[in-house]
N, C-alpha and C positions, 0 to 999 in steps of 0.2 A: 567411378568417382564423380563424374558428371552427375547422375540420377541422388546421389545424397546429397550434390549439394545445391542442385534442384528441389530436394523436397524441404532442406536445411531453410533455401531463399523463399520456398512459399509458405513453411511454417510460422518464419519471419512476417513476413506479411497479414499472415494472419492476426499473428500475434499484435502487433503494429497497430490494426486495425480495431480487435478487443479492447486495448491499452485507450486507444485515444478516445473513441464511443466513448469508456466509463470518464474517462476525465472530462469530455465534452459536457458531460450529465452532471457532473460536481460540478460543471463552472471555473474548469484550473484552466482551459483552454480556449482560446477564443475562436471566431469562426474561420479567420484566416493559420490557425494552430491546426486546424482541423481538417479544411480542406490541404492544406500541406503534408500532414501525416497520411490522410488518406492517398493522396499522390504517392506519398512514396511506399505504401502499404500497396497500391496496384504495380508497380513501376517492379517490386521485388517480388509479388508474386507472378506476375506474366513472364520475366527476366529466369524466375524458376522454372514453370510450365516450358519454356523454348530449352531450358536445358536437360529437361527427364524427355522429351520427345525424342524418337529413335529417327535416324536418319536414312532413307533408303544407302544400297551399295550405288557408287557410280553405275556401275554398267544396269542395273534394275532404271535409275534417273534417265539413260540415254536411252534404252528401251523405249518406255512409255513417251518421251519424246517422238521417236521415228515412230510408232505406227499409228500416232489420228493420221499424219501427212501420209502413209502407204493407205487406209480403208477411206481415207474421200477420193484416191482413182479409180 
């Protein structure tokens, strides 16, 4: 469920970001329209990207924690 709607929020973004470019270039949107849409075109696709990313198991997390501190003695 996470990873669709991961790709659903960076499609979004994408999309977001096509949409405003072309209005930019007509003139329907101003430069403050624009840097705003582009905020929130990155804001939904980074927000996707952290939600299709797989997450280690805890015990793989506690692993890799303990052994830098056990191979610097």
């Amino acid at each position: 469920m996470k990873k669709r709607l991961g790709s659903a929020l960076q499609a979004a973004g994408g999309a977001i970001l096509f949409l405003a470019a072309g209005a930019s270039d007509t003139g329907a949107v101003s430069a403050g329209g624009l840097a705003f849409s582009i905020l929130c075109a990155a804001l939904l696709f980074f927000t996707g990207r952290a939600l299709r990313r797989r997450k280690k198991p805890a015990s793989c997390r506690r692993m890799g924690r303990a052994l830098p501190a056990a191979a610097g003695r």
